[in-house]
TORMAR-364660 format. One line per 2 residues: number of its first residue (from 1); for each residue z, y, x of C-alpha. Coordinates in steps of 0.5 Angstrom, whole numbers, plus 500, padded with zeros to 3 digits. Layout:
REM TORMAR-364660
NUM) Z/Y/X | ...;
***
This chain:
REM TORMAR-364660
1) 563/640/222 | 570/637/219;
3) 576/635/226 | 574/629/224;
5) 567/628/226 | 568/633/231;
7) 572/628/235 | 568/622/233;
9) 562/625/236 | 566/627/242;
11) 568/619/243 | 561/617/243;
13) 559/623/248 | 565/621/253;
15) 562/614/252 | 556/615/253;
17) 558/620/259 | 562/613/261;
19) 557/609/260 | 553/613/266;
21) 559/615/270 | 562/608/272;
23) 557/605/274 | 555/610/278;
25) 562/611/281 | 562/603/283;
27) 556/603/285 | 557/609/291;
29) 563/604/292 | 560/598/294;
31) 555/602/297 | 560/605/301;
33) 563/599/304 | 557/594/305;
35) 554/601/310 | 560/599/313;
37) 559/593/313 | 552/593/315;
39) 553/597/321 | 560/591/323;
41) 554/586/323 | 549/590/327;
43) 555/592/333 | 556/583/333;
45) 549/582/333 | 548/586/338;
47) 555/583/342 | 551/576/341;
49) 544/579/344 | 548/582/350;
51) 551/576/352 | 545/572/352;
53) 541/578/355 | 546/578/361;
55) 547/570/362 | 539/570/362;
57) 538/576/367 | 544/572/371;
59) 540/566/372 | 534/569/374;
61) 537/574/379 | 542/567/381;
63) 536/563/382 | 533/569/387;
65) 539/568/391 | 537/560/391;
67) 530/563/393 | 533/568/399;
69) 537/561/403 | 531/557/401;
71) 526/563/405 | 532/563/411;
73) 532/555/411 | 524/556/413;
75) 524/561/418 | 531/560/421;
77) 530/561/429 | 523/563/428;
79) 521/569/431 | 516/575/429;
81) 511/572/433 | 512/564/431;
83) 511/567/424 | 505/569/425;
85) 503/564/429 | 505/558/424;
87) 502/562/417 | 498/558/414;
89) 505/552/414 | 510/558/412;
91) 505/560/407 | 504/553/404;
93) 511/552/404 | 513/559/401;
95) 508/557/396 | 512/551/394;
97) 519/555/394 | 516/559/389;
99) 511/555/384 | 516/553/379;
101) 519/560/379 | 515/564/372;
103) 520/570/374 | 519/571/381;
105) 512/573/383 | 511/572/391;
107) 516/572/396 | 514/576/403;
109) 517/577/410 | 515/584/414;
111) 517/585/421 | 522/591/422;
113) 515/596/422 | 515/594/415;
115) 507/590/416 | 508/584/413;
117) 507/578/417 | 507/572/411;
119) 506/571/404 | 508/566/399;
121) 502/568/394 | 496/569/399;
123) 494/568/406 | 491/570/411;
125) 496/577/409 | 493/584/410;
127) 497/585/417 | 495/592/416;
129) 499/593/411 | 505/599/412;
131) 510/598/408 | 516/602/411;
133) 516/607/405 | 519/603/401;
135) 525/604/398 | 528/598/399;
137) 525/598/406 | 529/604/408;
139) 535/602/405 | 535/596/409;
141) 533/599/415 | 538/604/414;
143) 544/599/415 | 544/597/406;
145) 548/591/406 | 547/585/402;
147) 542/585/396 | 537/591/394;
149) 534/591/387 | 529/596/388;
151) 525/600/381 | 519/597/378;
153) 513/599/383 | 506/597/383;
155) 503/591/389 | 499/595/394;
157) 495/590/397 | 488/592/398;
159) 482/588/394 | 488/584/389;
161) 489/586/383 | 497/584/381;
163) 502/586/375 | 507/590/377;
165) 513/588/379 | 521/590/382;
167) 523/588/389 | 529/583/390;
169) 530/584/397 | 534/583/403;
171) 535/584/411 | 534/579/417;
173) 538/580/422 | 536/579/430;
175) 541/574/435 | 545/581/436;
177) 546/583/429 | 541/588/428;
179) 535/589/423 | 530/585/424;
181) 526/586/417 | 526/584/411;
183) 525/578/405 | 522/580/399;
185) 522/577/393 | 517/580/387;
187) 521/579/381 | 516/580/374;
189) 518/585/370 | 513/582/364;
191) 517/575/365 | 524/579/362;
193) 519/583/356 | 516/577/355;
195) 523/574/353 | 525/580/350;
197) 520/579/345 | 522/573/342;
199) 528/575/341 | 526/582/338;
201) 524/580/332 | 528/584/327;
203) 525/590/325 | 529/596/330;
205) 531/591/336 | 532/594/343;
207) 533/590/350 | 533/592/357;
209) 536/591/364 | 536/597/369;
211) 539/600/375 | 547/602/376;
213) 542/608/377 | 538/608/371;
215) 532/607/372 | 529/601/368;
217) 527/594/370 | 524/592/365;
219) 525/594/356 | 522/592/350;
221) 519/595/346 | 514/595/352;
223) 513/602/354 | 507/606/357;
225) 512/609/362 | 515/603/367;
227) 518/609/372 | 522/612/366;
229) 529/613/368 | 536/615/365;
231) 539/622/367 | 545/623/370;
233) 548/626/363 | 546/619/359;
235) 551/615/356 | 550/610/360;
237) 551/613/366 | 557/617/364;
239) 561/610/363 | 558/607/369;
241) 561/613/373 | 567/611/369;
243) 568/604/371 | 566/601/364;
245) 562/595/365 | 562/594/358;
247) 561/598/352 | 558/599/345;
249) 556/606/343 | 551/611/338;
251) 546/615/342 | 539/619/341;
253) 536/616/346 | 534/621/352;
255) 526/616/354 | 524/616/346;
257) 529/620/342 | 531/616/337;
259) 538/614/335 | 539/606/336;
261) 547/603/337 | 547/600/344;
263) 551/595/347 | 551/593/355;
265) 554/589/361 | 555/590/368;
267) 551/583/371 | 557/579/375;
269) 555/581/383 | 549/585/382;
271) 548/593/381 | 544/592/374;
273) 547/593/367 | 543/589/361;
275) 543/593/354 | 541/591/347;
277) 541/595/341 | 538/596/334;
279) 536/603/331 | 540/606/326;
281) 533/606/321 | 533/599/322;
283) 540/598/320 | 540/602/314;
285) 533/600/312 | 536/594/312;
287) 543/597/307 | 538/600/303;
289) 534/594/301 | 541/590/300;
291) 543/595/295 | 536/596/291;
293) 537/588/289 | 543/590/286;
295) 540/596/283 | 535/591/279;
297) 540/588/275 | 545/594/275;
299) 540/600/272 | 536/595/267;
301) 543/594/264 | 547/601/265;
303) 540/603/261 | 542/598/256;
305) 549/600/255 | 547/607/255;
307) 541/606/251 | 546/603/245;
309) 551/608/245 | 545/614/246;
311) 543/611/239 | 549/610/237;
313) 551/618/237 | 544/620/235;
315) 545/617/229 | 552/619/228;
317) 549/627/229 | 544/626/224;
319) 549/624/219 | 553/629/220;
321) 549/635/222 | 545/634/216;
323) 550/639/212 | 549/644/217;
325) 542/644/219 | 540/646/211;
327) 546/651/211 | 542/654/218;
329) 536/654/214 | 539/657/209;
331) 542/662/212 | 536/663/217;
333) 532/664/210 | 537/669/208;
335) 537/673/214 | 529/673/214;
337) 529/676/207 | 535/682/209;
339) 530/684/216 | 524/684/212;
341) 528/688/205 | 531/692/212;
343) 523/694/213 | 522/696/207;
345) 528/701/206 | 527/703/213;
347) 520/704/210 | 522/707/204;
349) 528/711/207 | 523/715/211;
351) 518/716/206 | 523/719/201;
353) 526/723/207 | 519/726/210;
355) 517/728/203 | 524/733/204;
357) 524/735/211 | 517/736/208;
359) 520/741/202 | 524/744/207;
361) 519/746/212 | 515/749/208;
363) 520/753/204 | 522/755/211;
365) 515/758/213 | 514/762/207;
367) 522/764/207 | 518/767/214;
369) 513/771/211 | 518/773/206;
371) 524/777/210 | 525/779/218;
373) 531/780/218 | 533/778/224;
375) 540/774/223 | 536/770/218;
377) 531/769/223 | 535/765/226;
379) 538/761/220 | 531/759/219;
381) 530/757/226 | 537/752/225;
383) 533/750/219 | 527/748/223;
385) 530/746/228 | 534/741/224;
387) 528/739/221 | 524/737/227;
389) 532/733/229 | 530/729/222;
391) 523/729/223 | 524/724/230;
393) 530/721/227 | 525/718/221;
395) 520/716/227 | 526/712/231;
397) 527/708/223 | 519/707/223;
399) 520/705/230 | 524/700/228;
401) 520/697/223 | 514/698/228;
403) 510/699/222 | 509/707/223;
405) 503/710/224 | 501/713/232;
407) 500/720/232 | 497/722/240;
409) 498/728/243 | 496/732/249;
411) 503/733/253 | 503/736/260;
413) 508/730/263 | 511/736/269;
415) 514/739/262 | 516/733/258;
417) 519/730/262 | 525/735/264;
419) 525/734/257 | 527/727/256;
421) 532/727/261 | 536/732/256;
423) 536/726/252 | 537/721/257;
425) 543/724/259 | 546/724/252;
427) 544/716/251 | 547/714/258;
429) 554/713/262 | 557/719/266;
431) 556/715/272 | 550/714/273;
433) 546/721/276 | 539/723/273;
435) 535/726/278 | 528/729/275;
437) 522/731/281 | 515/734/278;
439) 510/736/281 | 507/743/281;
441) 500/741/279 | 500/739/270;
443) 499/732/269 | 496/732/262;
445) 496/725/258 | 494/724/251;
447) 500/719/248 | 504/719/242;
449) 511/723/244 | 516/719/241;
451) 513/712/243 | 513/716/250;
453) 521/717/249 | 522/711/246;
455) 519/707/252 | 522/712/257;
457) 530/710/253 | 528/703/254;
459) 527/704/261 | 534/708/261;
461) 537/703/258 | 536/698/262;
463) 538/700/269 | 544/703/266;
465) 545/695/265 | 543/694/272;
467) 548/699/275 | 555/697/272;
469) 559/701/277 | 555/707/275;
471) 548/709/280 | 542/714/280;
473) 536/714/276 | 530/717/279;
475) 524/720/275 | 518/722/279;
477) 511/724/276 | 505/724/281;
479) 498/724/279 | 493/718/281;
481) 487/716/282 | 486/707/282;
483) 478/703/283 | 479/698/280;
485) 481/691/281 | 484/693/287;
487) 488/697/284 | 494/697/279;
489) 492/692/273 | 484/693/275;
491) 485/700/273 | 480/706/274;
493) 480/712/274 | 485/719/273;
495) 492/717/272 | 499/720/272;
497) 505/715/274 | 512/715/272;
499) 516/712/276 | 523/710/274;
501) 527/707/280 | 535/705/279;
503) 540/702/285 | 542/697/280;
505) 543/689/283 | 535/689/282;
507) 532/683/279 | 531/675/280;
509) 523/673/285 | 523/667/279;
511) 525/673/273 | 521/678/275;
513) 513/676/273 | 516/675/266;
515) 520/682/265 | 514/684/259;
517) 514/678/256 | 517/679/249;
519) 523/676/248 | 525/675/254;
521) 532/677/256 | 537/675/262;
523) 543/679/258 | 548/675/254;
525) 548/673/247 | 548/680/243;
527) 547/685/249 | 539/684/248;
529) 533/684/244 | 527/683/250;
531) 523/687/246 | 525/694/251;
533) 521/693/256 | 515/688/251;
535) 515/696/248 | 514/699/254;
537) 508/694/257 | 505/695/250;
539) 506/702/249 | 502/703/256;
541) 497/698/255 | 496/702/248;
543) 495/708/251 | 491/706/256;
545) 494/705/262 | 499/699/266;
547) 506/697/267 | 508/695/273;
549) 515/693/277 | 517/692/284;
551) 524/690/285 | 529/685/289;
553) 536/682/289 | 541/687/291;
555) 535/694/292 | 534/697/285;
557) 529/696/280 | 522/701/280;
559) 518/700/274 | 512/705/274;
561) 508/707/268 | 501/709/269;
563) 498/713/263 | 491/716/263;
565) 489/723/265 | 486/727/261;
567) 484/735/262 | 484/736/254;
569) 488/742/251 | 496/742/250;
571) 498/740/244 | 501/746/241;
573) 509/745/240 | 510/745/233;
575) 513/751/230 | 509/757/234;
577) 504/757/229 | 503/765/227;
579) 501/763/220 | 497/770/219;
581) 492/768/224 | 490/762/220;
583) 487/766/214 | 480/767/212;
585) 478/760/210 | 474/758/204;
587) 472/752/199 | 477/749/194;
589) 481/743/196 | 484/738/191;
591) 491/736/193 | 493/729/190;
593) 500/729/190 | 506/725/185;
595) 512/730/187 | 511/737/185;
597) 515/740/191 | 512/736/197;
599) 505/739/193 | 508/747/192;
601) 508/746/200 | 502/743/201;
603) 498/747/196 | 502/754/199;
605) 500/752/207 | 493/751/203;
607) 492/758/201 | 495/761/206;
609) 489/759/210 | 485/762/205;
611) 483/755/200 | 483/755/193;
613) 488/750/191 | 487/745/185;
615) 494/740/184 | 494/733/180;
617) 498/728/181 | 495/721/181;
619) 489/718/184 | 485/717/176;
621) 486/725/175 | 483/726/181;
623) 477/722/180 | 477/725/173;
625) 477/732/177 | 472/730/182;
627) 467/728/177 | 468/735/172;
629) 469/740/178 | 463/740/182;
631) 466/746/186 | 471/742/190;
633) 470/740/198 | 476/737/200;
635) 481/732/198 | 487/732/201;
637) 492/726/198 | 498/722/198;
639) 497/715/201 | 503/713/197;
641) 503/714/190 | 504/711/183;
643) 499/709/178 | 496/703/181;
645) 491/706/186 | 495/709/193;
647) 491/714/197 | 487/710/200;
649) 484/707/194 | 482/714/193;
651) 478/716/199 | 475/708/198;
653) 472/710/191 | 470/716/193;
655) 467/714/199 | 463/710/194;
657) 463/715/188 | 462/722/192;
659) 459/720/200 | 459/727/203;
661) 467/729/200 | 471/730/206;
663) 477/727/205 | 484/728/209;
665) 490/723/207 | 498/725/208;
667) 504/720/209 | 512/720/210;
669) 511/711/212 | 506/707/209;
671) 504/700/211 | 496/702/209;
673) 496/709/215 | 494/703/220;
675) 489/700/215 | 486/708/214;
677) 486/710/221 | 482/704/222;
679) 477/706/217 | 476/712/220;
681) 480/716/216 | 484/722/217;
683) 492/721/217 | 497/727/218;
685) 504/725/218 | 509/728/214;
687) 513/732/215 | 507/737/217;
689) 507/745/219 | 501/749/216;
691) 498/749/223 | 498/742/223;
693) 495/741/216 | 489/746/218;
695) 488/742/226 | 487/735/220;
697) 482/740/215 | 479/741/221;
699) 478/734/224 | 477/731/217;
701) 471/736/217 | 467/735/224;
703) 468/728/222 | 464/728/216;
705) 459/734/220 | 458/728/226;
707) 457/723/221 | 450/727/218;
709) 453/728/212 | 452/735/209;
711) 457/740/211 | 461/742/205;
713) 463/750/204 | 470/749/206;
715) 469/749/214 | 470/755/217;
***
């Protein structure tokens, strides 16, 4: 994409990006101020509600005052006795005082005993009653002066049920000075809720009066606890301590816990203190409506905005990527053709170089049996041993290509194992430590070799990137034995696990379930392919057995390969073959193979075992023989050949032409091995010893023995 186009396109992504970010920036803004803004509303409206609330309960205590002088007025002169004696009128009278007084509930003088001795509320008065215990009796007969405003108490008038009240009360005084009772005014707590409530109708209102002491008269919203009490580390009651009659403040409330902006105010001559408040969830419950409105109107048009210049960009992108989508695709098809021409080489490389290695191989044993020289000896066995280093470099090839033919082998773990670390050691960094424990016991499985190292060097790989600053990797063998579904992946049976643990950065909870996954990698761009560990979950699930992970953040890695056990006989290491002891076989084999020197071995390696060996080169050849030579017993063909009918075209027709022939197929590579295993027929991989091709004779003609089938003269 030209500069030109590059900075139309980021024009447009900087619009668009502004066409978002702005609004959003003034919207913050704005919400910013109007929260201040709402909670300035709140404090004056909480200003005004205090001072109405105070002018209010002034008036109410104001007009107990007026009742107090009404009371004396009455009574002034009387004593105790002509109280008593004149109940009936001084109840009537009382009675009249208080009638058009909604906030005052009775009014009632008690004798210094504190037994009542008139009532303004009912007559005649239950003279029984003691009182004495009272708060505010106590405090007047212990010499308090002036007006007492006593807590919310409940009436205690046998028979009479009464709401419940606070005592307003004073002293009376005898001739000398001395106490002499007391006059109680029942104020109702009811009368301040009920007026509480008409102005609580904004969602979150709070309004009270209480006591310098913190004990509440009266609050709203009602509680189901009139007795509550503020403690002495309240906010209310620190500003008291203080001497602040007026404040504003944000608190979690001790009573209910919830967090309210409080304002109060000292009554003016009285030890009460009005409060009003409003919770601060009310407050931004109401911002946040405030600020939905203008969210109705902003986002249809910030969506408006950003969706003509979203349009806009795409546009532009489709014009101008169009030119670099078909380069990309054109390029992605060129690249799928050179992995898949890759393949085929990788294929045909193998195939060519087996057919060598094969060569080679065999010219090496019969140099064997030709010479005992002891220092050609051991040229021969550089040469094999060079051989065997190719053979393993054409199986990591065909690994590549993931088209080479599985070849399982009886291995005993305790042995290969050591092994692998050798080639461990040479693939990984100095700095990481390889430590190897194997049990004594022989742990045989039944896998394929090279897929085992190639899975165990994935494993290798991949903890050497978990571990930049160098660490250990632990190789342990264990024999185990899974029941099933409580066992790892439902497995059950003998197992043999490999645990390979690192001390690397572990792995991720949210990555770990999908570490086998294929293509699934956490590496930077061209540091991974995925398919490491995909190859060693599939290794292990062809084989038989399960791979699982235990890993976390910061405590290694341990990931364990469970194969199963087998008690089979070991596979025999190639090369230790004597070739003297696998003469005395009889029959006659066809080999059917295009190059003369692969055939020279392959047809030498037969007569050493004791075949008579006829040699053609192409599959009609072959067939032509067949149907000439009735003394042939076994066929033993390259898969890949010219001519037009490949190795397992041959053993089709044969099968067909000749039911009861065995047939035993070679290759270096071939896409069709898979599809002759699959067909039940025997495939030996090249390049083969004499042992390996007498084990594949063998198994060729048991096949044909189980199968019912006449067995031909060729066994042994």
């Amino acid at each position: 994409m030209t500069t030109a186009r590059s900075q139309a396109i980021r024009l447009l992504k900087l619009m668009l990006v502004a066409s978002v970010v702005l609004p959003v920036i003034l919207f913050i803004f704005a919400a910013t101020v109007s929260y201040r803004n709402f909670h300035d509303i709140a404090d004056e409206r909480i200003e005004r509600s205090v001072d109405i609330l105070h002018e209010h309960a002034l008036k109410v205590f104001q007009t107990v005052e007026l009742t107090f002088g009404q009371v004396n007025e009455i009574v002034r002169g009387m004593s105790d006795d002509d109280i008593r004696a004149n109940e009936q009128r001084l109840y009537e009278r009382l009675k009249s005082v208080i009638h058009d007084l909604p906030q005052i509930q009775s009014v009632a003088i008690l004798d210094r005993t504190g037994h009542p001795i008139v009532s303004g509320s009912f007559y005649p008065v239950p003279h029984d009653v003691d009182l004495s215990d009272r708060e505010y009796f106590k405090a007047l007969a212990n010499g308090e002066r002036g007006t007492f405003i006593g807590s919310v108490i409940e009436p205690r008038l046998p028979g009479i049920s009464a709401p419940a009240i606070f005592p307003v009360s004073r002293a009376r005084r005898a001739a000398g000075g001395g106490f002499d009772g007391v006059i109680s005014v029942a104020v109702l707590p009811s009368y301040f809720e009920t007026f509480y409530a008409r102005m609580g109708q904004s969602a979150g209102s709070y309004y009270a009066i209480a006591r310098e002491d913190g004990a509440f008269l009266a609050r709203y919203p009602v509680p189901a606890d009139r007795s509550a009490k503020l403690g002495p580390d309240s906010a209310l009651r620190r500003d008291i301590e203080r001497g602040l009659n007026r404040s504003t403040y944000t608190v979690q409330a001790q009573l209910d816990q919830i967090d309210r902006r409080i304002g109060y105010r000292k009554l003016a001559d009285f030890p009460v203190y009005v409060l009003a408040g409003v919770e601060l969830s009310a407050v931004e419950a109401d911002w946040l409506r405030y600020m939905t409105s203008h969210l109705v109107f902003g986002i249809p048009a910030t969506a408006f905005l950003f969706g003509i210049i979203y349009l806009a960009l795409r546009r532009t992108e489709r014009l101008y990527k169009e030119a670099d989508r078909r380069e990309t695709a054109e390029a992605a098809l060129r690249q799928s053709q050179r992995l898949e021409a890759i393949g085929q080489l990788t294929g045909g490389v193998a195939h060519d170089f087996n057919n060598l290695l094969m060569v080679i191989g065999g010219s090496v044993q019969r140099l064997r049996q030709l010479s005992s020289d002891p220092k050609a000896t051991r040229l021969y066995d550089m040469i094999t041993t060079a051989t065997q280093r190719g053979e393993s470099l054409t199986r990591q090839l065909l690994a590549y290509s993931r088209q080479q033919t599985l070849a399982p082998q009886v291995i005993d773990l305790t042995q290969r194992v050591p092994q692998i670390r050798d080639l461990l050691t040479r693939s990984l960094r100095g700095d990481i430590e390889i430590e190897v424990e194997v049990p004594r016991e022989q742990c045989a499985v039944k896998v394929d070799p090279s897929e085992l190292e190639l899975a165990m060097l994935n494993l290798a790989v991949n903890a050497q990137d978990a571990m930049p600053q160098g660490g250990k990797l632990s190789l342990r063998i264990k024999p185990v034995t899974l029941k099933g579904e409580a066992s790892e992946e439902g497995l059950s049976g003998e197992f043999v696990a490999i645990r390979v643990t690192d001390t690397g950065t572990g792995i991720a909870p949210d990555v770990l379930p999908r570490i086998f996954e294929p293509f699934f990698t956490t590496k930077e761009v061209g540091k991974g392919t995925g398919l490491g560990l995909s190859q060693v979950y599939g290794f292990t699930k062809q084989s038989g057995g399960a791979a699982t992970v235990n890993s976390g953040e910061g405590r290694g890695t341990t990931i364990t390969l469970f194969l199963p056990r087998t008690h089979e006989e070991l596979a025999v290491a190639a090369g230790d073959e004597k070739v003297a002891s696998y003469a005395g076989a009889t029959g006659s084999v066809l080999v059917v193979e295009d190059n003369p020197d692969v055939a020279e071995v392959g047809s030498a390696y037969l007569r050493q075992l004791g075949y008579r060996v006829r040699s053609v080169t192409n599959a009609r050849a072959a067939l032509d023989a067949l149907k000439e030579d009735g003394d042939i017993d076994l066929v033993f063909s390259d898969i890949l050949m010219p001519g037009g009918m490949n190795g397992l075209d041959l053993a089709r027709e044969i099968r067909r032409r000749f039911p009861n022939m065995p047939i035993l197929l070679t290759t270096g590579y071939s896409a069709s091995a898979q599809d002759a295993v699959r067909q039940n027929v025997v495939v030996l991989p090249k390049p083969y010893n004499i042992g390996a091709l007498d084990r594949a004779i063998g198994e060729a003609l048991a096949r044909k023995e189980a199968g019912g089938q006449k067995t031909p003269a060729a066994a042994k």
